[in-house]
C-alpha positions as CSV (number, residue, x, y, z in Angstrom):
1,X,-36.9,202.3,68.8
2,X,-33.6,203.3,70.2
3,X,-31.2,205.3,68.1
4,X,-28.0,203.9,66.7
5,X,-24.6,203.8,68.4
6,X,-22.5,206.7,68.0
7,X,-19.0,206.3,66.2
8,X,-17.4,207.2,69.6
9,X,-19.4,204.0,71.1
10,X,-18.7,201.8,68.4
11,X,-15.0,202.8,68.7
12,X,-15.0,202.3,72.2
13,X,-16.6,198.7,71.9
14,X,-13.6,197.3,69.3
15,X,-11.1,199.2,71.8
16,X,-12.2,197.9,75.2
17,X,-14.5,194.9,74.1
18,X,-17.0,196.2,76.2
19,X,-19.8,199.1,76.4
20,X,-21.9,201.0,79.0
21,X,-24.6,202.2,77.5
22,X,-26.6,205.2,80.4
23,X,-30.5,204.1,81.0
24,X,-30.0,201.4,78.6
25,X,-32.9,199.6,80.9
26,X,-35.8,201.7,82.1
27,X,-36.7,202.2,85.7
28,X,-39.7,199.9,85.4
29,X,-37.1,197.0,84.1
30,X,-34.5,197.6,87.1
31,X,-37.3,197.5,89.3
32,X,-38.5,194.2,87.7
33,X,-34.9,192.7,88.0
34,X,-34.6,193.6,91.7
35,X,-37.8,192.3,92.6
36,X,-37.4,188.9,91.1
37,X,-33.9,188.5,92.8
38,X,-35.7,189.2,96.1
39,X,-38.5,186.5,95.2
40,X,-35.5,184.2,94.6
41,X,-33.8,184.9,97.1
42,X,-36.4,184.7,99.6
43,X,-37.5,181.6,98.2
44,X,-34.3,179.8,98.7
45,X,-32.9,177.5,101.4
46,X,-29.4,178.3,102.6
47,X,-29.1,175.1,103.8
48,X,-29.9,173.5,100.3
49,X,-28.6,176.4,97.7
50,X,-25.2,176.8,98.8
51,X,-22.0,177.9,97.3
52,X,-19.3,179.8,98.2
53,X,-17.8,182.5,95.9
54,X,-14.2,184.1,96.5
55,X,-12.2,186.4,94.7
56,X,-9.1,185.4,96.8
57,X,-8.9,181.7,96.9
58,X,-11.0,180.8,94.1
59,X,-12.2,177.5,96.2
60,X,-15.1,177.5,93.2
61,X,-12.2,176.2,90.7
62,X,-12.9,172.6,92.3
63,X,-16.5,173.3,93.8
64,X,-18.8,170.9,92.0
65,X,-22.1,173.1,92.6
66,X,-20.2,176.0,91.2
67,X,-18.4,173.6,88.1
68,X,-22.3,172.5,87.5
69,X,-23.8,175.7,87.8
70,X,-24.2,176.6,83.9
71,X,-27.2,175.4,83.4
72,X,-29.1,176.7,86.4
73,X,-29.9,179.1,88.8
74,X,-27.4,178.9,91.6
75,X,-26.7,180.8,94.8
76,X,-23.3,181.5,95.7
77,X,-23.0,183.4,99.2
78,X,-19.5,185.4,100.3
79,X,-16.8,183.0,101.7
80,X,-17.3,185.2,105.5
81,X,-20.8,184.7,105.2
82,X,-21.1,181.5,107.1
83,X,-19.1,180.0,110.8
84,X,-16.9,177.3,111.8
85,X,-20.0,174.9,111.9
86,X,-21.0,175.9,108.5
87,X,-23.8,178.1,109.6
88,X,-25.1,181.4,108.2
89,X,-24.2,184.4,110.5
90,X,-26.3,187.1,109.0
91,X,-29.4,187.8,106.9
92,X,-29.4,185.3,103.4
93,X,-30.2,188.6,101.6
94,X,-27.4,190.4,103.2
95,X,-24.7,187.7,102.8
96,X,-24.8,186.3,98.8
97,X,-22.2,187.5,96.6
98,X,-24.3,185.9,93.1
99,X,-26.7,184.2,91.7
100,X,-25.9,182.4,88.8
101,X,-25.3,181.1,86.1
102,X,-28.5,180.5,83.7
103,X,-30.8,183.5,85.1
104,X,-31.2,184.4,81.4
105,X,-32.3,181.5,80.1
106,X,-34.6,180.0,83.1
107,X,-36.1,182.6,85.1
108,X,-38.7,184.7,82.6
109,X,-38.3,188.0,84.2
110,X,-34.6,187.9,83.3
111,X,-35.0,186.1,79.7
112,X,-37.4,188.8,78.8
113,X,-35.1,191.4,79.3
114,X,-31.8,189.2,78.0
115,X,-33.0,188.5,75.0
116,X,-35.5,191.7,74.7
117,X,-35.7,193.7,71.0
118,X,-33.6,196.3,72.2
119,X,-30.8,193.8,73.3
120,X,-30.9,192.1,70.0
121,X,-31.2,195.7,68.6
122,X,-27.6,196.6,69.9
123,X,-26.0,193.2,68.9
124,X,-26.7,194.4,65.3
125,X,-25.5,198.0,66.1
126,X,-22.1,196.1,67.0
127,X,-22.1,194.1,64.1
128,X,-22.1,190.8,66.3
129,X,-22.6,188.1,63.2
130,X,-23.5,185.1,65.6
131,X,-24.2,186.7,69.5
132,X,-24.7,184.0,72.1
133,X,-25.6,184.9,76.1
134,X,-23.5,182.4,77.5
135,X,-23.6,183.6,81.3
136,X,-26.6,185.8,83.3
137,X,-26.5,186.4,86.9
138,X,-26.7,188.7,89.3
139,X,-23.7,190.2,91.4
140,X,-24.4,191.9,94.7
141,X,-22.3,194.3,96.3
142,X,-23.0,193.7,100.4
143,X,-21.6,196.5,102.3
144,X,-19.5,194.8,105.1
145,X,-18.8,191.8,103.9
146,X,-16.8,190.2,101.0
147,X,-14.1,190.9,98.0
148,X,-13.2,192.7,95.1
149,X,-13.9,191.8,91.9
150,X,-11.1,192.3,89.4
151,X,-11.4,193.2,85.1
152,X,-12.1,189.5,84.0
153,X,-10.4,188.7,81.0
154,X,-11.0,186.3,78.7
155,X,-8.1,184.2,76.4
């Protein structure tokens, strides 16, 4: 069983809202996580699963694919990712900016971990009375292509 959080982390957390906990997964679960994105991804029609993500323009805001996405697993690919005529210029793998937004709840390689002992573990540690996953996906950070993402900040 992991130890407890330490004051300093537990400060931090009621500070910031957030914590990064170092090696909080092992190797073996990273490797697991990569590997299923791959298998999704590879597994997926560009043509078919098809959203656009921006941190500029925020086209999502009024994308029905992106507005429906919380209940499934949905592929959102970098607004420079496809041409004029709507087709992909490079490499699906190389070109998605998320997947999203239900991997924790539908795909079993990403629920196992989500909702794992260790997770529920540290929801306790924090003193969460009622904690809920309301989001899991994956964020990729393509070299070459697409934008920042900026401190999101929930009202």
């Amino acid at each position: 069983e992991m130890a407890g959080l330490t004051k300093e982390q537990l400060d931090k957390f009621d500070k910031d809202g957030l914590l990064v906990i170092d090696d909080f997964l092992t190797p073996e679960e990273v490797e697991g996580l990569k590997l299923e994105i791959n298998n999704l991804v590879e597994n997926m029609d560009p043509k078919t699963d098809r959203g656009v993500f921006s941190t500029k323009d925020y086209q999502q805001a009024s994308d029905k694919y992106f507005l429906e996405s919380g209940d499934k697993i949905r592929y959102f690919f970098e607004a420079d990712a496809f041409d004029d005529a709507g087709d992909l210029q490079m490499d699906k793998h190389k070109s998605l900016n998320k997947i999203g937004h239900a991997l924790h709840w539908i795909n079993p390689v990403f629920r196992k971990v989500s909702f794992s002992q260790k997770v529920q573990y540290i929801s306790r540690c924090l003193g969460l009375r009622d904690p809920a996953i309301v989001q899991g996906m994956y964020i990729f950070k393509q070299p070459g292509i697409g934008n920042m993402y900026f401190v999101h900040v929930l009202i």
